[in-house]
C-alpha positions as CSV (number, residue, x, y, z in Angstrom):
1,X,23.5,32.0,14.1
2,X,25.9,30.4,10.9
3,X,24.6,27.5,9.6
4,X,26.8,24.5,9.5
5,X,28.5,24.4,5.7
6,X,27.9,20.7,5.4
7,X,24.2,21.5,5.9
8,X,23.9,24.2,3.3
9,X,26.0,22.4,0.8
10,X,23.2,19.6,0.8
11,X,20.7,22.3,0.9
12,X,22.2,23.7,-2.4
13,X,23.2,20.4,-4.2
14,X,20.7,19.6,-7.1
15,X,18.0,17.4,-6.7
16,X,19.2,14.9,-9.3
17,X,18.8,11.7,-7.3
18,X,16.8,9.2,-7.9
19,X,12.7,9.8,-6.9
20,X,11.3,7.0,-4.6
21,X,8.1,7.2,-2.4
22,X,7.6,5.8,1.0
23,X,4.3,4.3,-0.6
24,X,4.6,2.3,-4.1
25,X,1.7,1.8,-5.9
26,X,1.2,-1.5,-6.8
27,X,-1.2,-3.3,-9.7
28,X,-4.4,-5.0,-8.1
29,X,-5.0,-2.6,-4.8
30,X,-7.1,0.1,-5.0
31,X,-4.7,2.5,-3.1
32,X,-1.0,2.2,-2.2
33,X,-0.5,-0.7,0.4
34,X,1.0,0.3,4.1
35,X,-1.6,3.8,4.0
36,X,-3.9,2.3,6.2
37,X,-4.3,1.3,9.9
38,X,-1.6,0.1,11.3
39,X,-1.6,-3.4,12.0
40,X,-3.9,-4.4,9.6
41,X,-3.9,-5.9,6.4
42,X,-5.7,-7.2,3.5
43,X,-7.1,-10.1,5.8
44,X,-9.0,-8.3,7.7
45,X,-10.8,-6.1,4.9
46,X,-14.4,-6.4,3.5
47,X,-13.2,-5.6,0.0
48,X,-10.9,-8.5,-0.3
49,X,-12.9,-11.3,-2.2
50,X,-11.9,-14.7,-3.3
51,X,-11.6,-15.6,-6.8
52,X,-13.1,-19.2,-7.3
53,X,-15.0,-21.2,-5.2
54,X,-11.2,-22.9,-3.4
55,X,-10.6,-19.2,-1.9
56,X,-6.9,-19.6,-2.5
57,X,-6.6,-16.7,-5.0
58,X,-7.8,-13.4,-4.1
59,X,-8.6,-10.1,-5.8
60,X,-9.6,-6.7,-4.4
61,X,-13.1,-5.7,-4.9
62,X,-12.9,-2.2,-5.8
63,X,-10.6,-2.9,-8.9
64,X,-12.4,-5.3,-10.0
65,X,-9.4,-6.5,-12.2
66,X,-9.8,-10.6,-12.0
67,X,-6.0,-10.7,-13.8
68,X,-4.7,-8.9,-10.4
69,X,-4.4,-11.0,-7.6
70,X,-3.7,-9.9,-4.0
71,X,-1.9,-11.3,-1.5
72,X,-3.8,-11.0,1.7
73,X,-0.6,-10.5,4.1
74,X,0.1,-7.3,2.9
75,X,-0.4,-3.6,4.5
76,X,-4.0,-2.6,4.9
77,X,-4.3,0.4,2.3
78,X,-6.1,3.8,2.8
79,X,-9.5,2.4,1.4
80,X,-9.3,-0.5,4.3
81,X,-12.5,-1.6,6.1
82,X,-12.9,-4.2,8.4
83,X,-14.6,-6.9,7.4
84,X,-17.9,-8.4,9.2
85,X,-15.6,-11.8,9.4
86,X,-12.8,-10.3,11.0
87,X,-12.0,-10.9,14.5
């Protein structure tokens, strides 16, 4: 069976474009956020701890990096675990 020419010109065309991932790392989370369960989020894990005593600012505890602050809305990453809080 021929292969469509469209399809094997894009086959042949040079990879030149520019690289992105589907998962960004980003400073202050210990893995890539959005690679964990779905429907969590930094909320719900055990190794998001406050910084301070007004829990307004929080860090993740396995970086350990008190300059990088998270913000707990995002994507639960691979190294999520819920949290003895959580409901």
């Amino acid at each position: 069976m021929p292969i469509d020419p469209r399809i094997q010109a894009a086959l042949d065309r040079p990879l030149n474009g520019k690289r992105t991932l589907r998962f960004r790392m980003v400073r202050g989370y210990v893995a890539a956020p959005g690679t964990g369960p779905i429907g969590e989020t930094c909320h719900t894990c055990r190794h998001a701890e406050p910084l301070g005593c007004d829990r307004r600012e929080w860090i993740c505890g396995p970086v350990g990096d008190h300059t990088l602050k998270i913000d707990r809305s995002t994507k639960a990453c691979s190294r999520w675990e819920r949290s003895k809080h959580a409901r």
